[in-house]
BAMI-367025 format. One line per field, with one value per residue: residue number from 0; residue in one letter; x, z negated, y of N, C-alpha, C, O in turn. Coordinates in steps of 0.1 Angstrom, whole numbers. Atoms other than C-alpha are relative to their C-alpha. Example, Ala and Ser with C-alpha at 12.3 -4.5 7.8 and 13.67 -1.06 7.14 Angstrom:
% BAMI-367025
i = [0; 1] .
aa = [a; s] .
npx = [9; -9] .
npz = [0; 0] .
npy = [-12; -11] .
capx = [123; 137] .
capz = [-78; -71] .
capy = [-45; -11] .
cpx = [9; -8] .
cpz = [0; -8] .
cpy = [12; 11] .
opx = [19; -3] .
opz = [-7; -9] .
opy = [12; 22] .
This chain:
% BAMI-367025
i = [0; 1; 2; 3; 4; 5; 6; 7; 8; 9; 10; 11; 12; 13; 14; 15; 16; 17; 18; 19; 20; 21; 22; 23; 24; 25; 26; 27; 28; 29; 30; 31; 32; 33; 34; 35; 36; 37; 38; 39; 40; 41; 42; 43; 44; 45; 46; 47; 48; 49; 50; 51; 52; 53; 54; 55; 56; 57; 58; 59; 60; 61; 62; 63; 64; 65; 66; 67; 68; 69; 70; 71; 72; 73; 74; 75; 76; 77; 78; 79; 80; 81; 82; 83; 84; 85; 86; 87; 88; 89; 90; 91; 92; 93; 94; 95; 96; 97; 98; 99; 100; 101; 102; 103; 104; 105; 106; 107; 108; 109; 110; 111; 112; 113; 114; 115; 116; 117; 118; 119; 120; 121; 122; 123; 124; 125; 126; 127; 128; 129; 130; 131; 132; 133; 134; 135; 136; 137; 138; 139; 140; 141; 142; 143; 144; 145; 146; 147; 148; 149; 150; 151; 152; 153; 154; 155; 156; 157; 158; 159; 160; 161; 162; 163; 164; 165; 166; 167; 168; 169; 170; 171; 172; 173; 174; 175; 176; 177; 178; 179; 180; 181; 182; 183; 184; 185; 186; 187; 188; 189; 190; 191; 192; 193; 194; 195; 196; 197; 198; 199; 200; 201; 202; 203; 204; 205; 206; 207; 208; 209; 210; 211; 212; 213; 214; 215; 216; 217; 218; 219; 220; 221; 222; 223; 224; 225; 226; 227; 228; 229; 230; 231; 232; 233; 234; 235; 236; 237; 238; 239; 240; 241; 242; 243] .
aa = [x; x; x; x; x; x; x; x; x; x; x; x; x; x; x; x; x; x; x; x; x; x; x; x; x; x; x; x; x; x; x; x; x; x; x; x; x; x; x; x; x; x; x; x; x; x; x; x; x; x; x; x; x; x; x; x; x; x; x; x; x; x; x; x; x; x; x; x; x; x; x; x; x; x; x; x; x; x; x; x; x; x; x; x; x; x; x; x; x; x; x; x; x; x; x; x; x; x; x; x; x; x; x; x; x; x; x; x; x; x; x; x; x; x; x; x; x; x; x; x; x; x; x; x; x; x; x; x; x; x; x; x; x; x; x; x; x; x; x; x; x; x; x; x; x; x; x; x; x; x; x; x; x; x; x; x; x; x; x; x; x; x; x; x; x; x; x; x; x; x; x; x; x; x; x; x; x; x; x; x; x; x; x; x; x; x; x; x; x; x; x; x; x; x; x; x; x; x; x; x; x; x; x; x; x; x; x; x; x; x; x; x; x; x; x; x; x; x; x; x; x; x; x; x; x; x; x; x; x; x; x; x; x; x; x; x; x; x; x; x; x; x; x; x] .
npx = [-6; -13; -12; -5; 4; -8; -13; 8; -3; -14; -6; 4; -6; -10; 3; 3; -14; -3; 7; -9; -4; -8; -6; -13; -3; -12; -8; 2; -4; -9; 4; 13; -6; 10; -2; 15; 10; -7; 5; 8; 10; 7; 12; 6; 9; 10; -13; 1; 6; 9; 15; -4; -1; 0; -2; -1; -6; 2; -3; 5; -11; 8; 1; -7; -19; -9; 10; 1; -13; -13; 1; -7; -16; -8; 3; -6; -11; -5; 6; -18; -1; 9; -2; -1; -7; -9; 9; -7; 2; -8; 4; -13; -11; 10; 14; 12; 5; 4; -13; -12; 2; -1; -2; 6; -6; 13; -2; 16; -1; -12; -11; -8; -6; 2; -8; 8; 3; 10; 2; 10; 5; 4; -3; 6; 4; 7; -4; -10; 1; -10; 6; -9; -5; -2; -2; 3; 4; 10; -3; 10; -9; -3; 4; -2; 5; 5; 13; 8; 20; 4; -7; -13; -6; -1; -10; 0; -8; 11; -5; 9; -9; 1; -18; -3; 2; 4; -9; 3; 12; -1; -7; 9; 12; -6; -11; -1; 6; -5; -12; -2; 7; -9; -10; 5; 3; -18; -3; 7; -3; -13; 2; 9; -11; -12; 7; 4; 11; -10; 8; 9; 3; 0; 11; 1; 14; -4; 15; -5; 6; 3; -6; -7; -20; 2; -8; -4; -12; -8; -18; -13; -7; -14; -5; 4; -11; -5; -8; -13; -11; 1; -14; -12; -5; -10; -13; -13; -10; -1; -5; -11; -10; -7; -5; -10] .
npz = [-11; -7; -5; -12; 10; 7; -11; -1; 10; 0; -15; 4; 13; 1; -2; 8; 6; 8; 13; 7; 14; -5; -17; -6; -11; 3; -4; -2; -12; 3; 1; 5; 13; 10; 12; 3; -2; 8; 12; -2; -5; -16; 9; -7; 3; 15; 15; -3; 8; -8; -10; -4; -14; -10; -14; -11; -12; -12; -4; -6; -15; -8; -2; -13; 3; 12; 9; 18; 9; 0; 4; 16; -10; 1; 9; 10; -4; -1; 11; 4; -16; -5; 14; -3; 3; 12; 8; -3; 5; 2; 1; 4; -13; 0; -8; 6; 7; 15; 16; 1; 7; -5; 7; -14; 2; -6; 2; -1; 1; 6; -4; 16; -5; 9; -5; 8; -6; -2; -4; -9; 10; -13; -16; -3; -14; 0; 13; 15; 5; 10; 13; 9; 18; 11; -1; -21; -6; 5; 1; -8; -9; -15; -5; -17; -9; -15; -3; -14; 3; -9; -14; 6; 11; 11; 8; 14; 12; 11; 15; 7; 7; 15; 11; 12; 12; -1; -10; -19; -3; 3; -18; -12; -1; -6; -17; -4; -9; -12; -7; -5; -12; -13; 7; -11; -14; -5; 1; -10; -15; -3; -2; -18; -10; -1; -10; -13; 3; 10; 7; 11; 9; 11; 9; 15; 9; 13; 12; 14; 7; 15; 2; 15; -4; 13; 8; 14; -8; 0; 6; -9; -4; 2; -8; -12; -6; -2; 8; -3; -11; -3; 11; -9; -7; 10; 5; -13; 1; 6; -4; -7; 11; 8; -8; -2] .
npy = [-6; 14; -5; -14; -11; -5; -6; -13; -13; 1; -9; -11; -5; -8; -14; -7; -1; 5; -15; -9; -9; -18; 1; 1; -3; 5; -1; -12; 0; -13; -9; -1; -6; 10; -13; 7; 14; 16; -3; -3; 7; -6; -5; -2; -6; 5; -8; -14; -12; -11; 6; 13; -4; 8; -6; 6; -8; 11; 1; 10; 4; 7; 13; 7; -12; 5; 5; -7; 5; -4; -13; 3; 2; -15; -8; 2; 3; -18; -9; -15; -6; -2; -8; -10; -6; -7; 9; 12; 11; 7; 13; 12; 4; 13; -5; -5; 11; -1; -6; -9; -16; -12; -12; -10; -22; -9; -10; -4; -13; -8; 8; 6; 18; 14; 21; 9; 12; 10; 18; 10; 7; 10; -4; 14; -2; -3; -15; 1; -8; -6; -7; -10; 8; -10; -10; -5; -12; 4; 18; 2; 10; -2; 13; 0; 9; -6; 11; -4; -12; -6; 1; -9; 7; -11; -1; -7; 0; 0; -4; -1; -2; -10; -2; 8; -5; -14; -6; 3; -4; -13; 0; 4; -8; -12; 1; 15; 12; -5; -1; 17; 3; -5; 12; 11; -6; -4; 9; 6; -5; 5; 19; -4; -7; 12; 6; -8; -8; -13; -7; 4; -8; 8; -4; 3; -2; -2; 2; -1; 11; 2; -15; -2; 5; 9; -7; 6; 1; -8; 4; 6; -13; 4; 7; -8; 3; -13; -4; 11; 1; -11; 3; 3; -13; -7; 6; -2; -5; 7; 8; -2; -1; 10; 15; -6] .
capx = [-180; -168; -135; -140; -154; -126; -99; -121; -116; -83; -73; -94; -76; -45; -57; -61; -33; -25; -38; -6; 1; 20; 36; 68; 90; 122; 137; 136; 137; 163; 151; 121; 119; 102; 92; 52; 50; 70; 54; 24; -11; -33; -64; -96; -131; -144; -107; -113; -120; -141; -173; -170; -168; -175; -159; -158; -136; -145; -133; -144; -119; -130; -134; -118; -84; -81; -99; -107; -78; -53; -61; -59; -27; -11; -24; -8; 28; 31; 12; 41; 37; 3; 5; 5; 31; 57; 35; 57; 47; 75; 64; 77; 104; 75; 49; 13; 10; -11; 6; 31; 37; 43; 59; 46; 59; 33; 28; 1; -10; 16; 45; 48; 61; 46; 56; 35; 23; -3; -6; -19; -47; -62; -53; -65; -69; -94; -88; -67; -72; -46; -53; -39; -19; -23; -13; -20; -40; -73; -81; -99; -87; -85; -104; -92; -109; -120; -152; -170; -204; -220; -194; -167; -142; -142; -113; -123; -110; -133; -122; -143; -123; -125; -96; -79; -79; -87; -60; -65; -103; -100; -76; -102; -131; -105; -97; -86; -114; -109; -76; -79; -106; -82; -55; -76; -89; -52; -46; -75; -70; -31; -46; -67; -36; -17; -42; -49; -74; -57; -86; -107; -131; -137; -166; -170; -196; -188; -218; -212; -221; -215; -218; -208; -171; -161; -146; -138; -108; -93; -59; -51; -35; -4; 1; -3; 19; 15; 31; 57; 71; 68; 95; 113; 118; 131; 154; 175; 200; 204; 209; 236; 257; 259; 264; 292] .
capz = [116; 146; 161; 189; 160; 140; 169; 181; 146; 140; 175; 163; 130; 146; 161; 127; 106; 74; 40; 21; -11; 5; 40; 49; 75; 84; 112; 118; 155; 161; 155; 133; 96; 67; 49; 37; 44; 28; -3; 7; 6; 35; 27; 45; 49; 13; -7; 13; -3; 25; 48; 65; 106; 137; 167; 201; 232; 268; 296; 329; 359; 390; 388; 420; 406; 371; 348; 311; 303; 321; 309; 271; 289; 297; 269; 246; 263; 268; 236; 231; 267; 263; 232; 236; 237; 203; 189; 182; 180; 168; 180; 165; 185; 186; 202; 193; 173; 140; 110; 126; 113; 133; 122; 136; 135; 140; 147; 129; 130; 122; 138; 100; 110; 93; 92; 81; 98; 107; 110; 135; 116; 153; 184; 212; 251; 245; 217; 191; 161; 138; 102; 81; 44; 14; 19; 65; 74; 68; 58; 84; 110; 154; 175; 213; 238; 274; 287; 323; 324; 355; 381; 361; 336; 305; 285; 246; 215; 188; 149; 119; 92; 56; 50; 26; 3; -5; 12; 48; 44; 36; 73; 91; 83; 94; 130; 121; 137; 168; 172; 167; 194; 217; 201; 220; 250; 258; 253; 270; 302; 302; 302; 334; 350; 347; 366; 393; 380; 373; 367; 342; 323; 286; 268; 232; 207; 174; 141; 106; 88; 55; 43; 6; 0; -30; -53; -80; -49; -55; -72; -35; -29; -48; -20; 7; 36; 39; 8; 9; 46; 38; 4; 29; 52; 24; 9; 43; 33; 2; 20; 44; 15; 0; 27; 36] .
capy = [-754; -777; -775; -751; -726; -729; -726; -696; -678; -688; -670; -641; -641; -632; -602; -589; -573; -595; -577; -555; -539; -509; -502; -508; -497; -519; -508; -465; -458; -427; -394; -405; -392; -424; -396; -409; -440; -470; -474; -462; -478; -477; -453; -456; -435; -451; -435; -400; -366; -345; -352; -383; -376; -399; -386; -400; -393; -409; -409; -423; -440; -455; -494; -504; -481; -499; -523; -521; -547; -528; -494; -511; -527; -496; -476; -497; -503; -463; -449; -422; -410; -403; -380; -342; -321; -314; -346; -380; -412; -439; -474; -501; -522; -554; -527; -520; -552; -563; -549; -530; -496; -467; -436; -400; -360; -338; -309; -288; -246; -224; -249; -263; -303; -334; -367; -396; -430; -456; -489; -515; -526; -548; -552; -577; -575; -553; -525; -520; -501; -476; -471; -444; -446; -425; -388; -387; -357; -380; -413; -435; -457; -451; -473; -476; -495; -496; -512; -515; -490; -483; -494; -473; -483; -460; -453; -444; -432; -434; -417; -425; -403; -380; -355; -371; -343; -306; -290; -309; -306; -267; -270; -291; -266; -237; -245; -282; -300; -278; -286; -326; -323; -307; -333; -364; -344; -339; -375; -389; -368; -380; -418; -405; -388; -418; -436; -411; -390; -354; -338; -356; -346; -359; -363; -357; -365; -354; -369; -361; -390; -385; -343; -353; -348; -371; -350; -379; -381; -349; -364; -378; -341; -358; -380; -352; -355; -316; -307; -337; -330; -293; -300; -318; -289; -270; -292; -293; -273; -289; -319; -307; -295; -328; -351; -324] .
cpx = [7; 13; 3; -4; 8; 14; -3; 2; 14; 8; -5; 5; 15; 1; 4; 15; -2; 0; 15; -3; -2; 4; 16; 7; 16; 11; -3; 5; 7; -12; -16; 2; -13; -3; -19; -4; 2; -5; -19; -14; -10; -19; -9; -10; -3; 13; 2; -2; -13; -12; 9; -6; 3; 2; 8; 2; -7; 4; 0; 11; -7; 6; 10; 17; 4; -10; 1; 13; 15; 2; 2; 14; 13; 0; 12; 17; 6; -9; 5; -4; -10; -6; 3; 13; 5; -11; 12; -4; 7; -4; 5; 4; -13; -10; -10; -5; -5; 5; 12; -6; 8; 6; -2; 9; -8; 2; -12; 1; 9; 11; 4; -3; -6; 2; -7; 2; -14; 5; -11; -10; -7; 6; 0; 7; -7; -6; 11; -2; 12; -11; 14; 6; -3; 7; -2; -15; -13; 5; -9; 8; -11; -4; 2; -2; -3; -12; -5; -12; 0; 9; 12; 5; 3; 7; -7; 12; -11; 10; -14; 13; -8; 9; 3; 6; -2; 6; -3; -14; -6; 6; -9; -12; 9; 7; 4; -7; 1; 12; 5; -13; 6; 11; -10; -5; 9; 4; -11; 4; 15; 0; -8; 11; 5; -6; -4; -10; 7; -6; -17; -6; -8; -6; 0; -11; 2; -14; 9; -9; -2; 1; 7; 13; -1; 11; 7; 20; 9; 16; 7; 9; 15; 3; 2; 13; 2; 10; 14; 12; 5; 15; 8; 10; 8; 6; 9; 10; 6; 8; 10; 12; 2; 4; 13; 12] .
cpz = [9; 3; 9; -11; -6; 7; 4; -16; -7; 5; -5; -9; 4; 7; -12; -9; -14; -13; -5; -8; 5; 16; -4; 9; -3; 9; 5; 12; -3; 5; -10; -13; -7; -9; 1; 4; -6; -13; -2; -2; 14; -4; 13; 0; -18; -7; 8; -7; 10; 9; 7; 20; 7; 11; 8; 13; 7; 10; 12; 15; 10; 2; 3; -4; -16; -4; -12; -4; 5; -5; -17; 6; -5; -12; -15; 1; -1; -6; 2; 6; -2; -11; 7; -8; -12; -11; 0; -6; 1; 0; -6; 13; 3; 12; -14; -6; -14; -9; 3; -6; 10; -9; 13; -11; 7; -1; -3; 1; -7; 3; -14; 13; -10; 5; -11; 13; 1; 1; 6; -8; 11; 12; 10; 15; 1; -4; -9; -6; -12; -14; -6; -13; -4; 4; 14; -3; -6; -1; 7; 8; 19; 3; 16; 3; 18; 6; 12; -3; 12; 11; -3; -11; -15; -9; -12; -8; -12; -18; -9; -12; -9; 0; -9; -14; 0; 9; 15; 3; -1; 18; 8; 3; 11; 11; 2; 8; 16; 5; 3; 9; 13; -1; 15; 14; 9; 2; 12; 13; 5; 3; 16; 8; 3; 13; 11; -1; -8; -3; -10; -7; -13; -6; -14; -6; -15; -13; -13; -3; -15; -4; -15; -2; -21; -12; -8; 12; 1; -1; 15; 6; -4; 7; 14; 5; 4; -11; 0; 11; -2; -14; 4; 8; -7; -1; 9; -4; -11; 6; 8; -6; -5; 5; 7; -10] .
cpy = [-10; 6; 11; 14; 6; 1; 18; 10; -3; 10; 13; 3; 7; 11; 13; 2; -10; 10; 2; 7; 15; -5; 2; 0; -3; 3; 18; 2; 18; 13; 3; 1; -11; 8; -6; -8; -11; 3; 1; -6; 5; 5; -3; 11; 2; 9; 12; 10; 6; -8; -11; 4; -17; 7; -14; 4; -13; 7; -7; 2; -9; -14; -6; 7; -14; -4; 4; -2; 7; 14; -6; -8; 11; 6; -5; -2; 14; 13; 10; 11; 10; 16; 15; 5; 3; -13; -16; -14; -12; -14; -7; -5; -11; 9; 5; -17; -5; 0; 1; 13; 5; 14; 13; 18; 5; 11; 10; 21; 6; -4; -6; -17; -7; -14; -7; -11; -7; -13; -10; -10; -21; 4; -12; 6; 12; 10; -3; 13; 4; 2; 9; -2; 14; 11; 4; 14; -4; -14; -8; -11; 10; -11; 3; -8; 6; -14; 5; 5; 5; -2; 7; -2; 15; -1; 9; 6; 6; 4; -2; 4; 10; 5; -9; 6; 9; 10; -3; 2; 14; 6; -2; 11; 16; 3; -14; -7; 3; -6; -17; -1; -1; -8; -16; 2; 1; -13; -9; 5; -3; -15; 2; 4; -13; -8; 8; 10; 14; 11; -2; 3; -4; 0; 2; 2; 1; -2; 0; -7; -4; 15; 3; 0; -4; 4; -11; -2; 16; -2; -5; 12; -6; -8; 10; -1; 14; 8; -7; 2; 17; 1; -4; 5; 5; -3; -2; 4; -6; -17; -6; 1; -12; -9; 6; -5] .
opx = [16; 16; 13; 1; 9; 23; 4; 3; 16; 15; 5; 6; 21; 12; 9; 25; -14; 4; 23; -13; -11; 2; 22; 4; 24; 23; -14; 17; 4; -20; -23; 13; -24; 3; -23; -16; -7; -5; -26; -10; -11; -27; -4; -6; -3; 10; 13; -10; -24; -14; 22; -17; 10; -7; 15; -6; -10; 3; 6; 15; -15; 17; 18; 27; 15; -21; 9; 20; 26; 14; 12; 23; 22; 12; 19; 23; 17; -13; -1; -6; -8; -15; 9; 17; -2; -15; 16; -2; 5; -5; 17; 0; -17; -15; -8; -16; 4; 12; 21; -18; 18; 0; 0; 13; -11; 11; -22; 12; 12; 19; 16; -10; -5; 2; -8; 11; -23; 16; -22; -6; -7; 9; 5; 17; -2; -16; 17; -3; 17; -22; 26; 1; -3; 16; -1; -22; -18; 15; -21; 17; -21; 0; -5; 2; -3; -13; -6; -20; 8; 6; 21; -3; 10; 3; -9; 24; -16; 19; -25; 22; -18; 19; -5; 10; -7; 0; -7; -16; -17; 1; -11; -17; 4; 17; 4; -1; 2; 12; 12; -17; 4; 15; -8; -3; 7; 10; -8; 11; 17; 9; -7; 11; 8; -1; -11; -14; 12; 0; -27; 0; -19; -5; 6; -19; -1; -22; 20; -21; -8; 12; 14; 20; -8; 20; 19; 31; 17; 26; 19; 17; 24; 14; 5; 24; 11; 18; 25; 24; 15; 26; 20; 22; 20; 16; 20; 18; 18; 19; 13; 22; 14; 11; 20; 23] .
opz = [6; 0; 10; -8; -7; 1; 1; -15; -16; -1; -8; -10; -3; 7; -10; -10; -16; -14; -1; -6; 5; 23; -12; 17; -11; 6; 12; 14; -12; 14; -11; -17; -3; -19; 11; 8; -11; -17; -11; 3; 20; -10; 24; -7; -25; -16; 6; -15; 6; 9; 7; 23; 3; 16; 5; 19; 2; 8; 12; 21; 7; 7; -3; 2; -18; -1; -17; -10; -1; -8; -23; 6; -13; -17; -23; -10; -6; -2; 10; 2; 1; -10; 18; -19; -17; -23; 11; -17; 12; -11; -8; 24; 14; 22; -26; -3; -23; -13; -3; -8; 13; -19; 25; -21; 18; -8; 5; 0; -18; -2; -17; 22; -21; 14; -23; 22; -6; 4; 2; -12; 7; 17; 6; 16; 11; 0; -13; 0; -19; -16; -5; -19; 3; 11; 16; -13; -14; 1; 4; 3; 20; -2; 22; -2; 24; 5; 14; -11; 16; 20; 5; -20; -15; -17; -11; -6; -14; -21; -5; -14; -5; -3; -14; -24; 11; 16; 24; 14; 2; 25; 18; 14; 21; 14; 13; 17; 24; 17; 11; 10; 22; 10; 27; 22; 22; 13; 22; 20; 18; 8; 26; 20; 15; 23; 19; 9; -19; -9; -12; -16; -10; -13; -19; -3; -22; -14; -14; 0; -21; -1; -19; 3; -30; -16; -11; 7; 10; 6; 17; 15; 4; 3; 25; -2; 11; -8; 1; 10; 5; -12; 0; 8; -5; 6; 4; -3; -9; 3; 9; -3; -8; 0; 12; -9] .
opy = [-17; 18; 19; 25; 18; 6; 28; 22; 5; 17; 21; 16; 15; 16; 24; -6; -11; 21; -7; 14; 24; -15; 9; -9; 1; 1; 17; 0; 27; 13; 13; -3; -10; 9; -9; -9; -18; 15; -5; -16; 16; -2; -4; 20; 12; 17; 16; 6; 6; -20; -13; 7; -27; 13; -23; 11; -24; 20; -18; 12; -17; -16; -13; 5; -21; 2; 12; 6; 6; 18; -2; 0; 13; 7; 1; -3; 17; 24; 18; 23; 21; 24; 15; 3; 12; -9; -21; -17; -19; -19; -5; -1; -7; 4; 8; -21; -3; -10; -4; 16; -1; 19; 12; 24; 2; 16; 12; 27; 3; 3; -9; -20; -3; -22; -4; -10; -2; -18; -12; -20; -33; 15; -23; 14; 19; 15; -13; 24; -4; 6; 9; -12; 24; 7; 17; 14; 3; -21; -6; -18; 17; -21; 11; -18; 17; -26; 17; 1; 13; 6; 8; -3; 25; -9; 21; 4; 17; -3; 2; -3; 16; -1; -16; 0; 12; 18; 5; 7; 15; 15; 5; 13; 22; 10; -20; -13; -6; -9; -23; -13; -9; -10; -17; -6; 2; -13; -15; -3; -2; -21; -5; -1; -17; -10; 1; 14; 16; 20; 5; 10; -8; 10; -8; 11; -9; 8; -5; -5; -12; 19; 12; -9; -1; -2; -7; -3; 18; 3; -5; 8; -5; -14; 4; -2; 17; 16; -1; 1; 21; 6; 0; 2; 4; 1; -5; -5; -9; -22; -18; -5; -13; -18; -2; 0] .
């Protein structure tokens, strides 16, 4: 390898997050709850339970308005922003940078609350991708980018994910996947608003790529962040009494 080879993957190496045990979260921005994540490992497609899904949002802005890099720019400075309604996503203080962690409150059917996280697994000029830990909704990673096509700058969001266990793949069949369609559609069209486009309209291409769900992954239910944040709830009152 000559020198410019190994400067060139060097630079590319620090795009990438640094391998980890578990996740850890050092500083808690106010109002965010570490409730499934420290500790955690980070699960992907291969440690999922349910079918294995490839969805892809897009998004098209006019050229001369915004380029790729400022749209991943933006995108990544005012994530939060871009998030739908009663949805929270807790940047780290650093940003959208390789192997931070993120903490999120969600909000799923029926107004039940969950709290889990991600972590910056890449992130360049150019995209940056979230991966998920042990007990999140699925297990998979988020790929955002923006690339020039046709005279028009195209803002993505690409998901390759598995529930991550019987319970959330029981959800996704039952209105879930509906609702994380309408989850990025919401999000993409708020990255279009921003830029001037207030009535955008979002493509999606949804391929199931794998239909086998991998039963030997049943057991990841004891990591579930629906049961976890849902014990949390409860125990409230419990926890007002003692800190009283």
């Amino acid at each position: 390898m000559s020198g410019t080879d190994e400067r060139a993957a060097a630079r590319d190496a620090t795009h990438w997050a640094k391998a980890v045990s578990t996740l850890n979260v050092s500083d808690v921005p106010a109002g965010a709850i570490n409730l499934n994540v420290t500790g955690k490992r980070l699960a992907g497609p291969i440690q999922g339970f349910g079918k294995m899904w490839q969805k892809t949002y897009q998004v098209r802005l006019p050229r001369e308005r915004v380029s790729p890099a400022e749209v991943i720019s933006t995108w990544k400075q005012r994530f939060p922003e871009f998030w739908p309604e009663g949805n929270m996503f807790y940047a780290p203080l650093t940003g959208i940078e390789p192997g931070e962690v993120a903490l999120l409150n969600m909000t799923l059917p029926g107004k039940m609350k969950l709290s889990t996280g991600v972590m910056v697994l890449y992130a360049d000029d150019e995209s940056f991708t979230l991966m998920t830990p042990q007990g999140h909704m699925f297990a998979g990673w988020i790929t955002f980018s923006a690339i020039e096509r046709d005279g028009e700058t195209v803002a993505q969001a690409q998901v390759l994910m598995r529930a991550s266990d019987p319970i959330f793949e029981a959800g996704l069949t039952m209105g879930g996947h509906k609702q994380e369609d309408r989850f990025w559609n919401q999000t993409l069209r708020a990255v279009a608003a921003h830029f001037g486009e207030l009535d955008a309209d979002v493509d999606t291409q949804v391929v199931c790529v794998d239909r086998k769900r991998q039963w030997s992954r049943w057991r990841n239910v004891w990591h579930s962040s629906a049961i976890r944040s849902t014990l949390y709830t409860f125990g409230a009152p419990v926890r007002m009494v003692r800190r009283s």
